[in-house]
C-alpha positions in Angstrom: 24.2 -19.4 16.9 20.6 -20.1 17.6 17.5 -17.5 17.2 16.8 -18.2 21.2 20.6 -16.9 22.1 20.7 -13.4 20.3 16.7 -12.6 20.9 14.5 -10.8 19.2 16.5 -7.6 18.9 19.5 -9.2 18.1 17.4 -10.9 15.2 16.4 -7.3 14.1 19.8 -5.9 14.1 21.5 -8.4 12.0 18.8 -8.5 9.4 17.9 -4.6 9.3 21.7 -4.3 7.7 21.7 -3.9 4.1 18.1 -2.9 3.8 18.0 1.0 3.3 19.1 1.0 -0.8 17.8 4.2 -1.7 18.2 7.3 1.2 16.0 9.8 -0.5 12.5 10.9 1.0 13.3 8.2 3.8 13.2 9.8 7.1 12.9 7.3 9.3 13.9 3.1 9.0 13.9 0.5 10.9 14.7 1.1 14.8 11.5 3.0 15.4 8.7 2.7 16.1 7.0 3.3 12.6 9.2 4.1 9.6 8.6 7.5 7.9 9.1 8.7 4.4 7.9 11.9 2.3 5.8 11.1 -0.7 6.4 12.5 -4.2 3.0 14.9 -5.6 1.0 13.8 -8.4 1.5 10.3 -8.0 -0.8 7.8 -6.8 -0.1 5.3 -3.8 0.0 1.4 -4.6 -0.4 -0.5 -1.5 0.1 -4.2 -1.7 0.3 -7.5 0.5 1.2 -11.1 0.8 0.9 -13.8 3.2 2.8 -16.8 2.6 2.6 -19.8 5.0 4.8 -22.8 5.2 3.2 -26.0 3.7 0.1 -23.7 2.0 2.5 -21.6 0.1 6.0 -23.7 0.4 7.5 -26.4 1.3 10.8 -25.3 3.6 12.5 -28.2 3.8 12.5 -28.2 -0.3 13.0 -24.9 -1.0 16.4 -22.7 -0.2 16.0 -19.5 2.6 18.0 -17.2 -0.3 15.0 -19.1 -2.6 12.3 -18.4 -0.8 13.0 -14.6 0.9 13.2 -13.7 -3.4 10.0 -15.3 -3.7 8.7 -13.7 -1.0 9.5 -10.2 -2.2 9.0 -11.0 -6.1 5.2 -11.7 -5.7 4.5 -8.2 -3.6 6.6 -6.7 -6.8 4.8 -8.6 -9.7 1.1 -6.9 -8.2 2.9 -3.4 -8.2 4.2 -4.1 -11.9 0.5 -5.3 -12.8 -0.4 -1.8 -12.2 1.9 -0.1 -14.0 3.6 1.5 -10.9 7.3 1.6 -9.3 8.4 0.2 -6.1 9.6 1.5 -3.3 9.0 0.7 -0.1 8.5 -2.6 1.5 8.1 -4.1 5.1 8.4 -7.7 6.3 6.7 -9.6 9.2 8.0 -12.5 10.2 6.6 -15.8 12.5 9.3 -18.0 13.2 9.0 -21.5 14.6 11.6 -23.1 17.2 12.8 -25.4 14.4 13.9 -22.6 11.9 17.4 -22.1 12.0 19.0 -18.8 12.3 21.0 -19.3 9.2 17.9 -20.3 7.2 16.3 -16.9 8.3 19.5 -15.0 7.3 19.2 -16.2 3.8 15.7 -15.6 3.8 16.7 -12.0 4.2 19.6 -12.1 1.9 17.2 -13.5 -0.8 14.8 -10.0 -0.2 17.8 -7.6 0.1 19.4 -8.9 -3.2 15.5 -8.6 -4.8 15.1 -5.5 -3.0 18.6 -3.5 -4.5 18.0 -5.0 -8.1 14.8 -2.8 -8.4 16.3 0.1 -5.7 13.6 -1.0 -2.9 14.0 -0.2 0.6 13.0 -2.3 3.3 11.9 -0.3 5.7 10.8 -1.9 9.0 7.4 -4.9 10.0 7.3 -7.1 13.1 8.8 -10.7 14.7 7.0 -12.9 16.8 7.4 -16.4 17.3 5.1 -19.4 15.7 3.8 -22.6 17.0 4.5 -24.7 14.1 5.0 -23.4 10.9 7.1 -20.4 9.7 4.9 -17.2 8.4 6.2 -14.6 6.2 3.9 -11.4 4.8 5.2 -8.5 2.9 3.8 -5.4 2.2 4.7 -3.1 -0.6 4.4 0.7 -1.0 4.8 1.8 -4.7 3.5 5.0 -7.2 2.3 5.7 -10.2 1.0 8.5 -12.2 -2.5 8.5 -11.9 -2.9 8.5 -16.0 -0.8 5.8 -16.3 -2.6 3.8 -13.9 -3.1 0.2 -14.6 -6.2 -2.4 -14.1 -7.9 -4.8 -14.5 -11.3 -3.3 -15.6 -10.3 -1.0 -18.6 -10.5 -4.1 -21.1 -12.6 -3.1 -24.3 -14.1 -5.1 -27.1 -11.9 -5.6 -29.8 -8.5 -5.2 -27.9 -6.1 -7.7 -28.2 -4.6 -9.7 -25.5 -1.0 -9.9 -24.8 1.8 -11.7 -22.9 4.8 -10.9 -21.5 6.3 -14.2 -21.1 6.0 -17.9 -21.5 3.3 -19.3 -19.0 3.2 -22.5 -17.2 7.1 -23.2 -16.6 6.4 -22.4 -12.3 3.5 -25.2 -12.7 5.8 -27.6 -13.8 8.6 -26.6 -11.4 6.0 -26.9 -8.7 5.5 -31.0 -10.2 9.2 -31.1 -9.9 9.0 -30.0 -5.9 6.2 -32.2 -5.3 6.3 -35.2 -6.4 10.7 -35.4 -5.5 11.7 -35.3 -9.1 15.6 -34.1 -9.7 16.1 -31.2 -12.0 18.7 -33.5 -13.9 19.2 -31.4 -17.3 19.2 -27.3 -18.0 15.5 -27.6 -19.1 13.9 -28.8 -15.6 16.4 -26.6 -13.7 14.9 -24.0 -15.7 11.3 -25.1 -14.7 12.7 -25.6 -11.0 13.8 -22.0 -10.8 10.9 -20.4 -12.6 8.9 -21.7 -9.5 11.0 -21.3 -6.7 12.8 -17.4 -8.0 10.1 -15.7 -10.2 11.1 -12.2 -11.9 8.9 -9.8 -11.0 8.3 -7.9 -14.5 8.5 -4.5 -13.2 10.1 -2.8 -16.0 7.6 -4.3 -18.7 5.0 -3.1 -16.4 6.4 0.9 -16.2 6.7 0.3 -20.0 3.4 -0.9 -20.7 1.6 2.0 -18.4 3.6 4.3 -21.0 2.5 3.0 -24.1 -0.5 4.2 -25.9 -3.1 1.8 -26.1 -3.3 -0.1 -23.4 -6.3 -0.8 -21.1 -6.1 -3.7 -18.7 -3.0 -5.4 -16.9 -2.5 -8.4 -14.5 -0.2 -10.5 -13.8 0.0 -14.4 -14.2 0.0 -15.2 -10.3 -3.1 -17.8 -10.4 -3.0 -18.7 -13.5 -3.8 -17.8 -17.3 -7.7 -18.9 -17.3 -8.3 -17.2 -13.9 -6.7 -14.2 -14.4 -7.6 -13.4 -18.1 -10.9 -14.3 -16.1 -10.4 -11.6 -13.4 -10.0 -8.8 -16.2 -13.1 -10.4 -18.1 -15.1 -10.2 -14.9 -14.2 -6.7 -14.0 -14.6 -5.3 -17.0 -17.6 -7.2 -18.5 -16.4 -8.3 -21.5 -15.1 -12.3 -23.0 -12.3 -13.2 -24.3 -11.1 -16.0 -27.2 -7.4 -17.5 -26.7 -5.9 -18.9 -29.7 -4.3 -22.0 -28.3 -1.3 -22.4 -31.0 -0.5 -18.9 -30.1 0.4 -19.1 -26.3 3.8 -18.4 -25.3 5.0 -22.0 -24.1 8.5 -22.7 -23.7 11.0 -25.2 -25.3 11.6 -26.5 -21.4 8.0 -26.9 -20.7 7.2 -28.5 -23.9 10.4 -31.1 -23.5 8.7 -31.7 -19.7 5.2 -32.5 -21.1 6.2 -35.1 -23.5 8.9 -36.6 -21.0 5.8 -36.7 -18.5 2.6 -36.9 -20.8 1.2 -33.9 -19.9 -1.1 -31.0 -22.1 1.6 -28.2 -22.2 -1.7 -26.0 -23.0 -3.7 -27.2 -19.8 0.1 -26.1 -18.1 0.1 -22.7 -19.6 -3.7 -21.9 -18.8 -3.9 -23.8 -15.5 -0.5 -22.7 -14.0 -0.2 -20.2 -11.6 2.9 -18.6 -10.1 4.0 -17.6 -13.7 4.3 -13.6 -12.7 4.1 -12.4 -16.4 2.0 -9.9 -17.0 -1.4 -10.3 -19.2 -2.4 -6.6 -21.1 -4.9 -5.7 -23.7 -4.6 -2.8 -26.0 -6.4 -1.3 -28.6 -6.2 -2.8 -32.3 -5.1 -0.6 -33.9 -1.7 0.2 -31.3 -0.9 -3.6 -31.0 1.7 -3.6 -33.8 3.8 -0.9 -32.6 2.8 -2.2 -28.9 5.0 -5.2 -30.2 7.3 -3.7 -32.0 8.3 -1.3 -28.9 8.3 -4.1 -26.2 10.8 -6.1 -29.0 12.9 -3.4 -29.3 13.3 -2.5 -25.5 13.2 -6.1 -23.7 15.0 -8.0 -26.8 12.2 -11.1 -26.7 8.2 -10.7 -28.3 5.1 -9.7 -26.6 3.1 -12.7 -27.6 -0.3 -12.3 -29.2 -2.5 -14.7 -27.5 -6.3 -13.2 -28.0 -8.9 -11.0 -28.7 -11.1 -9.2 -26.1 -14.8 -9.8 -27.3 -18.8 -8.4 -25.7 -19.8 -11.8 -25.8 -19.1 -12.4 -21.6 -17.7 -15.8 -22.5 -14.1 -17.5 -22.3 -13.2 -20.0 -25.2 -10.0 -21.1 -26.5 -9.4 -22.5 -29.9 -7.3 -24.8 -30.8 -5.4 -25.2 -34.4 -8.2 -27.9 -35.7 -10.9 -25.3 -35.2 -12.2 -26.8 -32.2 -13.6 -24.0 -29.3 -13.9 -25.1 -25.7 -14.8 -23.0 -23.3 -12.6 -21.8 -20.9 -13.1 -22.7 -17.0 -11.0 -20.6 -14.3 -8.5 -23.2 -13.0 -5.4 -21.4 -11.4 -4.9 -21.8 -7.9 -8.0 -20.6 -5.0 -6.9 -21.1 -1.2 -10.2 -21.8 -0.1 -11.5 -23.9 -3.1 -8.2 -26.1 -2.2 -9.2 -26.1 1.7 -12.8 -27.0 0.9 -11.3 -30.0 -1.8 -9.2 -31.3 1.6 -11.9 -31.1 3.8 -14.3 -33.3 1.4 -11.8 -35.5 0.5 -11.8 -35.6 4.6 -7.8 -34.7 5.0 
């Protein structure tokens, strides 16, 4: 059946099953003409949003609808966990070219409900329209937090330690896979592969990381190690010193690097898409910071740094060397400019 033979409304009613997982304080979902919904006291609102667009953001025709609807949802999560809060509520827009087919955009939605009941999210309503060429997808997520337990990115201190939640550059080299046609041919790459295309958004390390004592600054990994550890440096005035041997790098992406001579380092700090979350926390709460986060998620918080007033990034690497450290995730309009220069 095509998108053009049921219409618009007959697109909304087939996807709008399935997406009210949790009843209470909803008053209103999808099927009017804004969605409604009481609000809990003493907590603060978390408002968040993402715009993903085909061939900026993904490549359809290599990535699954079931793939890419988790994706879509798993980023908006990842900034709520970041902050320490709990999700709730999201809403989806939708632009949908004449060549997506209707099954593709039912397993978009399948992808987003399954994300969405995992972490008891409702989706609550957002718009369709159609698109010239490309298909357009933003979210938007409604979450809380307690405002004491409220996480950023400018509470970093001198002396605290920085910490990660999980290995970092494995969606880079799932992205090299994609790109350049490679087939995921053993467990490793098709663990790279589906750390790109189906992220976990950390939202329970985030809830538990807002409740520990100690803790000053979160992000998460979503342009990359050196850009984000930069974004906390920047907003809170402070440097930082990465101890290279100590970065969380994982068995896949280490047998990828020498299979296709790449730095697994310049992976893990130039990645992007990794959705981990970075923190710092005091000294002298970073052991039992570790020990907690062992005990309650069954893998280490990795111990990656130190927060320093000198205003610089370095890295050092096991021979002593220190190189400073240049923000190299991902920047839309950096990329855009790079095209336009290289006249594309």
């Amino acid at each position: 059946m095509s998108l053009k033979k049921i219409g618009e409304f007959g697109f909304i009613d087939k996807i709008s099953r399935g997406c009210l997982v949790r009843p209470a304080n909803i008053v209103k979902a999808i099927g009017d003409d804004a969605a409604a919904f009481t609000t809990d006291a003493g907590q603060l609102a978390l408002i968040t949003t993402d715009l993903l667009v085909e061939r900026v953001h993904f490549l359809r025709e290599a990535v699954s609808g079931l793939d890419l609807g988790h994706k879509c949802l798993a980023v908006n999560l990842s900034d709520i966990a970041a902050m320490g809060g709990e999700a709730r509520e999201a809403f989806v827009s939708i632009a949908i070219p004449a060549d997506c087919p209707l099954e593709y955009l039912e397993a978009l939605y399948d992808g987003m409900k399954q994300l969405a009941a995992e972490f008891a999210v409702n989706i609550l309503g957002g718009d369709t329209t159609d698109s010239k060429v490309d298909l357009i997808i933003n979210v938007a997520v409604y979450g809380t937090v307690a405002e004491n337990e409220l996480l950023g990115r400018d509470g970093a201190q001198p002396g605290d330690i920085i910490f990660s939640t999980g290995p970092l550059g494995d969606s880079r080299a799932g992205l090299h896979l994609i790109l350049n046609e490679i087939k995921a041919d053993s467990a490793q790459l098709k663990s790279l592969y589906q750390a790109h295309v189906r992220p976990a958004p950390q939202l329970h390390e985030g809830r538990f990381l807002a409740c520990q004592p100690g803790v000053h600054a979160a992000i998460d990994t979503s342009d990359g190690l050196s850009s984000d550890l930069g974004h906390i440096a920047g907003q809170s005035r402070v440097g930082a010193t990465l101890q290279a041997e100590n970065l969380p790098i994982s068995k896949a992406l280490q047998s990828f690097c020498r299979r296709f001579d790449f730095d697994p380092i310049q992976f893990a700090l130039a990645g992007g898409e990794d959705y981990t979350l970075l923190c710092t926390a005091a000294p002298q709460h970073a052991a039992a910071l570790e020990k907690n986060f062992k005990n309650r998620f069954k893998r280490p918080l990795s111990r990656i740094g130190q927060i320093n007033a000198t205003g610089r990034l370095e890295i050092v690497y096991p021979d002593g060397q220190v190189k400073p450290i240049t923000p190299s995730g991902w920047d839309h309009f950096k990329a855009l400019a790079d095209e336009d220069h290289d006249g594309n």
